[in-house]
C-alpha positions as CSV (number, residue, x, y, z in Angstrom):
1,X,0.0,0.0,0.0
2,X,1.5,3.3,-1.0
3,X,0.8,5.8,2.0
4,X,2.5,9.1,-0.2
5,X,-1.1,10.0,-1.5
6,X,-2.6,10.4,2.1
7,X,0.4,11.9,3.4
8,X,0.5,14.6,0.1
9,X,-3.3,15.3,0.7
10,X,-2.5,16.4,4.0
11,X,0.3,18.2,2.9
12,X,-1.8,19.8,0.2
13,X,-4.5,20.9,3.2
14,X,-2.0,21.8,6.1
15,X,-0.1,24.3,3.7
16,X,-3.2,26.0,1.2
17,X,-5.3,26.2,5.0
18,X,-2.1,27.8,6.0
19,X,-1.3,29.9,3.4
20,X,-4.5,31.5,3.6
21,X,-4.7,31.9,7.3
22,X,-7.6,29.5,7.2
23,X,-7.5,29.0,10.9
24,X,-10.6,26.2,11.1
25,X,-9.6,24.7,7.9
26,X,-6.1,24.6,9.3
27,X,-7.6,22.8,12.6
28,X,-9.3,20.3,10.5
29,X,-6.4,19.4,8.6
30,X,-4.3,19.2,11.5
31,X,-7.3,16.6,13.3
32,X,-7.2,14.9,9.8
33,X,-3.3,14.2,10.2
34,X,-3.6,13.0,13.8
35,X,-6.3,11.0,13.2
36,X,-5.1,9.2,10.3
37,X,-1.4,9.1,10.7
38,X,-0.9,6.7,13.5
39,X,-3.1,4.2,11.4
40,X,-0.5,4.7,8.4
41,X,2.8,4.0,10.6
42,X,0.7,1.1,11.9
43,X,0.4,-0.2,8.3
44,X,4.3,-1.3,8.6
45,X,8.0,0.5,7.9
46,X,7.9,3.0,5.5
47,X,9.3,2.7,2.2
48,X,12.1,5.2,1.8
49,X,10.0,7.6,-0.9
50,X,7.1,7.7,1.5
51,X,9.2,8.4,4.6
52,X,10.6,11.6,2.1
53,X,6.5,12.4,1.7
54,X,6.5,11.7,5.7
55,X,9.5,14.6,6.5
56,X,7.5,16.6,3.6
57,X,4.4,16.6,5.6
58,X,6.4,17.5,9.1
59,X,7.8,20.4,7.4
60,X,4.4,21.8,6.4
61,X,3.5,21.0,9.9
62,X,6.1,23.0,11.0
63,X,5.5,26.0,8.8
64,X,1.5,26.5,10.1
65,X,2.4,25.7,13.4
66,X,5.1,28.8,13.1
67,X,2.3,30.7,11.0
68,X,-0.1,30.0,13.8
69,X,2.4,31.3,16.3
70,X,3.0,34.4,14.4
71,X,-0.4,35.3,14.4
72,X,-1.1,34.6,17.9
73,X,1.7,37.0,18.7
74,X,0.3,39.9,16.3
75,X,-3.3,39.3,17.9
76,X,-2.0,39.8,20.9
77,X,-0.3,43.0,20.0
78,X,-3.7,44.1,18.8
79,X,-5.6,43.2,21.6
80,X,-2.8,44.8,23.8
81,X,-3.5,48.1,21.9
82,X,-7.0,48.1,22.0
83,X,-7.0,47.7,25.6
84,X,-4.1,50.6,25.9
85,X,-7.1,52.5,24.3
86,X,-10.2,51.4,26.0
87,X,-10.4,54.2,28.2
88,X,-10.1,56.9,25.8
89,X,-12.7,54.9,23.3
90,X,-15.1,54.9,26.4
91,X,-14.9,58.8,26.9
92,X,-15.2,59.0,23.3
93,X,-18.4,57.3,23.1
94,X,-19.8,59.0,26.6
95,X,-19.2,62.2,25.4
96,X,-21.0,61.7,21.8
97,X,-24.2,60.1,23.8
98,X,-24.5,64.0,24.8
99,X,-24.5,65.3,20.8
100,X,-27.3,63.2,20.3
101,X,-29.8,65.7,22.1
């Protein structure tokens, strides 16, 4: 049995989801990968092409895991900012309630 087309699919999911900072397509693909890979590496030793497709796929798993951590980091920035800037939104919109009259 030839596990590359499985392992390429995922691949193909992990990197596109990541590309386009899909976040819950990127969480499906990586449930899809740790659903299904432990049933592959049960199927027996891996030939050496597929365990190429195998260090392919880790890479790409690597890569959105670092693409996920990037944008964790720049969220957090933002949501630092925002709250830096709470207080003056909240005056902001107090003092527009009184325009309204």
């Amino acid at each position: 049995m030839d596990r590359r087309p499985a392992l390429l699919g995922w691949r193909q999911r992990l990197e596109t989801a990541a590309r386009h900072d899909d976040w819950a397509a990127l969480a499906r693909a990586d449930r899809e990968v740790a659903a299904g890979l432990p049933g592959l590496a049960a199927a027996g030793p891996w030939s050496d092409i597929e365990r190429i497709a195998l260090q392919q796929l880790q890479q790409s798993h690597a890569t959105a895991r670092e693409r996920c951590g990037s944008a964790l980091t720049a969220l957090g920035r933002q949501l630092d900012a925002m709250r830096q800037q709470r207080e003056g939104w909240l005056a902001y919109a107090g003092g527009n309630a009184w325009d309204t009259e």
